[in-house]
N, C-alpha and C positions, 0 to 999 in steps of 0.2 A: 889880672885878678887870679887869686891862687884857686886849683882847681880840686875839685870836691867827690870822693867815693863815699858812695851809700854804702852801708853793709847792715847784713840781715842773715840771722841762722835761724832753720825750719826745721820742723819735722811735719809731714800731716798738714800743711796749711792751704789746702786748694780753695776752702770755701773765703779767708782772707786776702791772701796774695795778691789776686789782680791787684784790687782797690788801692793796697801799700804799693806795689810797683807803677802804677799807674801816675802816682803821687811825688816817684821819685826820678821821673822820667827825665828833670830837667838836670838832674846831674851828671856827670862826666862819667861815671860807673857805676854799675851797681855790682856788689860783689857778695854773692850769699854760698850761705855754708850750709850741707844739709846735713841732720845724722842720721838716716835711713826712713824716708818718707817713702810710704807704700800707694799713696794716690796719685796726684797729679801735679803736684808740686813745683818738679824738677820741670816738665813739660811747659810749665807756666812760665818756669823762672826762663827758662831759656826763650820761649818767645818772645820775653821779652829783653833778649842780650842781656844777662846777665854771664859774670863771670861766676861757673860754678866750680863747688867741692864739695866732697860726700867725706866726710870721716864720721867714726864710732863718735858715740856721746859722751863728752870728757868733762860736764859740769857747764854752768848758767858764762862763769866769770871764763874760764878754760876756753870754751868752746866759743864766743865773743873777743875774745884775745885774738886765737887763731884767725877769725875772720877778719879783725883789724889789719893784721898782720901781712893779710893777701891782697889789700888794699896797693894800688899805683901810687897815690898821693898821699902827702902828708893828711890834708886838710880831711877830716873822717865826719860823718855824717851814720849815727849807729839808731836802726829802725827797728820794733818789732814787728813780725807779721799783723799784725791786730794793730796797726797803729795807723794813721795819716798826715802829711804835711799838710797844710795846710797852702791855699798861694798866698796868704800875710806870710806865713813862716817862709816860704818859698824865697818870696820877695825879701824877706829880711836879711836871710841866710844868703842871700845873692849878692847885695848888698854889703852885709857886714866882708864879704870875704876880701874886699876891694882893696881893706886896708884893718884887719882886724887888731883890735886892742887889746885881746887877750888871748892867750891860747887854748882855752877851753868855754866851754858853755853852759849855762845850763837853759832849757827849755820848757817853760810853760808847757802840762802837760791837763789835759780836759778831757775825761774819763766818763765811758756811757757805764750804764748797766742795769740790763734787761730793759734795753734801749732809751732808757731817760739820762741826759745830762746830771751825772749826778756835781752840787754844785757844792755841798756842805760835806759833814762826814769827814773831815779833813784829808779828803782827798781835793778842795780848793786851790789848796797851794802845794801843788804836788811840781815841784820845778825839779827834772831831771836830767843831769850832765851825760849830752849825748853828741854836743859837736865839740873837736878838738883835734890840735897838731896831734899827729898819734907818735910823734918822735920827742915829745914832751908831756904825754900823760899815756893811759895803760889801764884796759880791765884788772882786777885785781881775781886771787884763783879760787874766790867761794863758789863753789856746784851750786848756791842759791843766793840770792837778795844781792849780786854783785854789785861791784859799783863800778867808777872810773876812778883814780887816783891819779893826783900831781902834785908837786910841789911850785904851780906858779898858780896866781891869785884869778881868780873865775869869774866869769862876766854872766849876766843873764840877759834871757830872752823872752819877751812876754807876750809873742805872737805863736798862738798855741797848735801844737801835735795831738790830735787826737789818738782817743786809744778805746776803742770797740773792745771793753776787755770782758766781761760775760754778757754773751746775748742770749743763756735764756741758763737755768739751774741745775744742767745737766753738763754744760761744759765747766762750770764753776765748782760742782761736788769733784769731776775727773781731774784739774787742777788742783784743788784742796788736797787730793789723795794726794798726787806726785809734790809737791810743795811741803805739805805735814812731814812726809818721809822722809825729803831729804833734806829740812830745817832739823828733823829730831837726829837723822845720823850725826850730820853738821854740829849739833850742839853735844850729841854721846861723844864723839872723837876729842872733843875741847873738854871732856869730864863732868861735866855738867850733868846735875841728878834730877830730877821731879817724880812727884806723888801723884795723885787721883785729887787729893786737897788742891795742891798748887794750880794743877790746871784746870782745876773748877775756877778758882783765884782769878788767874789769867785771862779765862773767858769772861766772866763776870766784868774784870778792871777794863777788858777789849772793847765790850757791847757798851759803859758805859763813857769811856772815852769817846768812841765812833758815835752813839746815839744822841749824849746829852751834853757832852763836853763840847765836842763839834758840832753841834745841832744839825743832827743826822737827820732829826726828826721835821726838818726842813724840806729836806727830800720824799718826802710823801712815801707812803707806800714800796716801794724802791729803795728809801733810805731804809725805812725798817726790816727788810729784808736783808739788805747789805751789813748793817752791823748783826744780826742774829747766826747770818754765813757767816762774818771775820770771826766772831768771837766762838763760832763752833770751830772754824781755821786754825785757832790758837789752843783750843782744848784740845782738838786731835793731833796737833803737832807735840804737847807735853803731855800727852796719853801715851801716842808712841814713844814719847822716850823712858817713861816709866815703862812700858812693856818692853822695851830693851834692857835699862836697867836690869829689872829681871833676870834677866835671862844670863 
């Protein structure tokens, strides 16, 4: 069976971490990359034998690369802190690697927030490419919304990775802030212009995509929240870039 490195880069993540390492235990390595975490982090990761590295913060895609990179084994397994395997995904993943069919993945992903499964919202079919030969596919270098890129044909998997991604409204506005910033530099550097109009437009087109397109409104409470944060997400990402503009 070909053998399997986790990798995972932090900054800050003590009140996560166990639970994702805990989760990743049955793999042949975990290899995480930190870019200067001031809590407990590093302490965690090491008790739990993790291969560590500390470098500066080189972007989302950049700094996901690098950690591939330090990876033993072809076969990569790529986690966020806030995320969980699952043991169907476990078992699957243990399984598929026996004799795999393809050389990349992607991963049925089930997403809480402000602790309810949210299940509509189109965050349902949120399937993302996280396992892969890493000598045959490759972060690509966007500082936000990276992905993985390949040129062989992708298999999927639909035994789901959780992902605890805001547990309550305060970790959600401090993402929103670093996320806006560096979608608007990301989009100023490409030339890209916007107005006050536009990203009224944007948040407007956001809230209704997420709320009624996707029947966010499925999601109770929860759902109406999550699309009122995306689409304020989207107005402060093309507000800062008019205030760049500007400038």
């Amino acid at each position: 069976m070909n053998r399997l490195s986790a990798v995972i880069i932090t900054k800050n993540e003590e009140d996560n971490l166990p639970r994702c390492l805990k989760s990743l235990a049955w793999a042949d390595e975990i290899v995480l990359v930190d870019s200067g975490s001031t809590d407990k982090t590093l302490d965690i990761a090491r008790s739990f034998n993790c291969s560590v590295y500390v470098t500066e913060w080189l972007g989302f895609g950049k700094a996901k690369q690098f950690a591939v990179s330090k990876a033993s084994n072809p076969w990569t397994l790529v986690v966020d802190a806030d995320e969980e395997v699952t043991p169907a995904l476990r078992d699957e993943i243990t399984q598929l690697l026996q004799a795999p069919r393809f050389f990349a993945y992607r991963i049925l992903r089930r997403s809480y927030y402000l602790g309810r499964m949210i299940t509509h919202s189109g965050w349902q079919t949120d399937y993302t490419l996280r396992l892969f030969d890493r000598t045959k596919a490759a972060f690509n270098d966007k500082p936000v919304h990276e992905s993985v890129q390949t040129d062989y044909p992708i298999g999927k998997i639909d035994k789901p990775l959780l992902h605890y991604t805001y547990p309550n409204l305060q970790v959600h506005l401090r993402k929103m802030d670093t996320y806006g910033n560096l979608g608007a530099e990301n989009l100023f550097r490409k030339g890209k212009r916007s107005s006050i109009a536009k990203a009224l437009m944007r948040a407007v087109a956001k809230f209704f995509k997420m709320y009624i397109l996707k029947q966010g409104f499925k999601d109770g409470k929860e759902g109406l929240v999550l699309a009122l944060m995306s689409s304020f997400g989207v107005f402060y990402k093309y507000i800062r870039l008019w205030e760049k503009c500007k400038r």
